[in-house]
N, C-alpha and C positions, 0 to 999 in steps of 0.2 A: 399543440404541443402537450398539452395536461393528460388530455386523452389517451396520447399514444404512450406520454410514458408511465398514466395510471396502469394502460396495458401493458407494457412492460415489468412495472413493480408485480402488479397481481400474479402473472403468469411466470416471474423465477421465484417469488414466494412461495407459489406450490411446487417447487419442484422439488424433487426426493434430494437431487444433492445438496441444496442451498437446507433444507431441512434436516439431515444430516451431518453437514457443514457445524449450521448453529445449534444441533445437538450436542457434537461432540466438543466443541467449544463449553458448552455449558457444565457437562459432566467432567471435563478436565477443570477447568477453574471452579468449580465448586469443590475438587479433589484437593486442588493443588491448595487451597486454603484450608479444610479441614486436618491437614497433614501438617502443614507448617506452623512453628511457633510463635509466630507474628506475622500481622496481615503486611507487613512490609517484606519477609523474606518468602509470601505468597506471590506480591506480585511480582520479586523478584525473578522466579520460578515463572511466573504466568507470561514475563517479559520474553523469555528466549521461547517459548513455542508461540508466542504472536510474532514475535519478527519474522519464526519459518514457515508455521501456514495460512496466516493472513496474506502474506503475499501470493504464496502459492497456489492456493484454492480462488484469489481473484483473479489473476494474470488466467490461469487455465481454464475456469469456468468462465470469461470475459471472451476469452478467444474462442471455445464453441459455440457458447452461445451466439456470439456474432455469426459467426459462419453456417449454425442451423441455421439462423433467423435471416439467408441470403433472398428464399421468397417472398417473405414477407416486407422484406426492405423495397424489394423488387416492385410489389405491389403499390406500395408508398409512393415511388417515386414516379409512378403513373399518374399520380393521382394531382390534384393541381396545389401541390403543398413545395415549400422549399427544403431542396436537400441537408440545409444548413437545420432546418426545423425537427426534421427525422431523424439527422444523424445526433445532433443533443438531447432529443428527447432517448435515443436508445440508450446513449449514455447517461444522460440523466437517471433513467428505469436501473440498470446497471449499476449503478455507482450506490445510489439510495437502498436498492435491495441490499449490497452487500454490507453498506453500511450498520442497518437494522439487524441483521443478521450478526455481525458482533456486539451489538448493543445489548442485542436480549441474551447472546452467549456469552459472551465475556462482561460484559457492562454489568448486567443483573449483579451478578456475585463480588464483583469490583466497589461498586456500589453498596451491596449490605455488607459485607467484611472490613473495605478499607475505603470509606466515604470520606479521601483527605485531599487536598489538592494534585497530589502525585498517584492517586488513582485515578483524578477526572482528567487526565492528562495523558495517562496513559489509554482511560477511553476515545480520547481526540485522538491520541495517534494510532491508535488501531484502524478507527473510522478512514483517519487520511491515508495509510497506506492502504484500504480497500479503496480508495478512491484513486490514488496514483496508479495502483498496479489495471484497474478496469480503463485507466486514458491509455497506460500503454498496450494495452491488448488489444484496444479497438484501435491505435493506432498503427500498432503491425496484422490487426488483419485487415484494413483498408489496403496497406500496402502489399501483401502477399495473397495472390487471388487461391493457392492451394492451400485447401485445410489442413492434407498433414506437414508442409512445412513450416504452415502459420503455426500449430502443436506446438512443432518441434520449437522454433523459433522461441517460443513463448518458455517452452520449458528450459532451455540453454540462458537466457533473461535471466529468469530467478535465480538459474547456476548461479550467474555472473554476480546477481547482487548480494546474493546471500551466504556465497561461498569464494568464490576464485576473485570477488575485487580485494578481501581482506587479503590471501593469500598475495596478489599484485602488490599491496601498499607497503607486506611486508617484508616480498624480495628488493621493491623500490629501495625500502628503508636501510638496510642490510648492507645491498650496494655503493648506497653512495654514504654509509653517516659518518664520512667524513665532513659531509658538508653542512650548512644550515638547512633543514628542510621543514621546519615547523612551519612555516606559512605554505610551503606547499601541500603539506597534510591536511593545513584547513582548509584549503581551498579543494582537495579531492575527495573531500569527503561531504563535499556538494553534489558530487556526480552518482552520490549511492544513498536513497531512501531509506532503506532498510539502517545503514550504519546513522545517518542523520537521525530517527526515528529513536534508536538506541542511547545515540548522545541526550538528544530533545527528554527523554524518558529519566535518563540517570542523571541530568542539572540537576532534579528537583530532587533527588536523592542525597545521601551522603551513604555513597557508594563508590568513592572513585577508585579503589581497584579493581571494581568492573567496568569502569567507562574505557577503556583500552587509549591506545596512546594519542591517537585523536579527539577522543573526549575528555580527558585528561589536557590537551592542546585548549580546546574549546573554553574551559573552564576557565584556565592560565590565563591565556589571552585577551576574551570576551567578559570572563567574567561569568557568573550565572544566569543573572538577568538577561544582560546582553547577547551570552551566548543563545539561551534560548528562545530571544526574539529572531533572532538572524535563523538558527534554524526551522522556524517557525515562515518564516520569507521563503526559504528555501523551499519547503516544503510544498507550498502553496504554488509557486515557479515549476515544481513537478507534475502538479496538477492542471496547470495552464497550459504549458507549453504541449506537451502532448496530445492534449484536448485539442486543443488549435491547430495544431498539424495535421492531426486525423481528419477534423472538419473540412480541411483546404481540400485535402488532397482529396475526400470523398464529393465533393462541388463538382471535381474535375476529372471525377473517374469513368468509364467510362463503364456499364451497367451490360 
């Protein structure tokens, strides 16, 4: 397992788009700090373009890579190793590249400008959503043997979490407020990393009229601490659960 996914790390580290990637990552947050008048309305600022292309750039790049690398999987699986072995390790490869890859772009400059607990926090949550969004991309390209629906699939994903669930939660909200819905807001907002990601991000804050009304909820309810342990469960639940279903389903695919 070390081997294949040392080979996997090495070989998206050099690639021009992961290089790229963590270029322009670097040169925005080192922007977005040198322009702002405190390293707290920097990473305020660094916060809303992590939530849009960290996920974006891993769910996409997770999903071709997968589907280039259908040879080389092929070849693995000839070979006298277990399919559970290969398919972690390419995740493993996957997951830790992209991680590294916001660490040195975002992290670096996070780090020298705002070295405060609400910076290394918002470094975890960048790292986990390159890590959620690469279990969901290998878990829909195990399930989808076409590359451009797996694409497309992938890209409609992100729609959904980064744009059209808010939209949903707040024709839901609209609809019905006549009724008590605050416990259903916190509980749907389980169902979207990116919004979890944001709450998890703005606890540590005192920003709450940007936490929007389920972080606001979160806060109310849970509490700070509390809230951000439970999002912090959740989180890691997005991590799991998709990893583990890609793994089954790939045991029992057929090659």
């Amino acid at each position: 397992m070390k081997k294949i996914t040392r080979y996997v790390i090495v070989d998206i580290l050099r690639n021009r788009i992961v290089l790229a990637y963590t270029l322009f990552l670097l040169i925005i947050s080192f922007s977005v700090f040198t322009l702002e008048d405190t390293g707290e309305k920097g990473l305020l600022s660094l916060l809303n373009i992590t939530l849009i292309i960290v996920p974006l750039v891993s769910i996409i790049f997770s999903t071709i890579y997968t589907y280039n690398s259908a040879e080389f999987i092929e070849l693995l699986v000839s070979q006298p190793l277990k399919r559970r072995t290969i398919w972690l390790s390419l995740y493993y490869g996957l997951s830790t590249s992209l991680g590294i890859s916001f660490l040195i772009g975002a992290g670096i400059p996070i780090i020298l400008y705002q070295p405060t607990t609400t910076g290394f926090v918002m470094i975890g949550a960048g790292i986990m959503l390159s890590v959620i969004f690469a279990a969901i991309a290998l878990c829909g390209a195990v399930l989808i043997r076409d590359k451009a629906k797996g694409i497309g699939i992938s890209i409609l994903l992100w729609l959904y979490f980064s744009l059209l669930f808010d939209g949903l939660i707040l024709f839901i909200l609209f609809q019905f407020d006549d009724y008590p819905l605050d416990k259903f807001m916190i509980a749907a907002s389980a169902f979207n990393p990116i919004d979890l990601s944001r709450i998890f991000i703005l606890l540590q804050m005192d920003a709450s009229a940007l936490m929007g009304y389920t972080g606001a909820l979160f806060r109310n309810f849970f509490g700070s601490g509390a809230g951000s342990a439970i999002a912090t469960v959740v989180l890691l639940l997005w991590i799991i659960i998709p990893a583990w279903l890609s793994v089954r389903k790939f045991e029992r695919k057929d090659l």
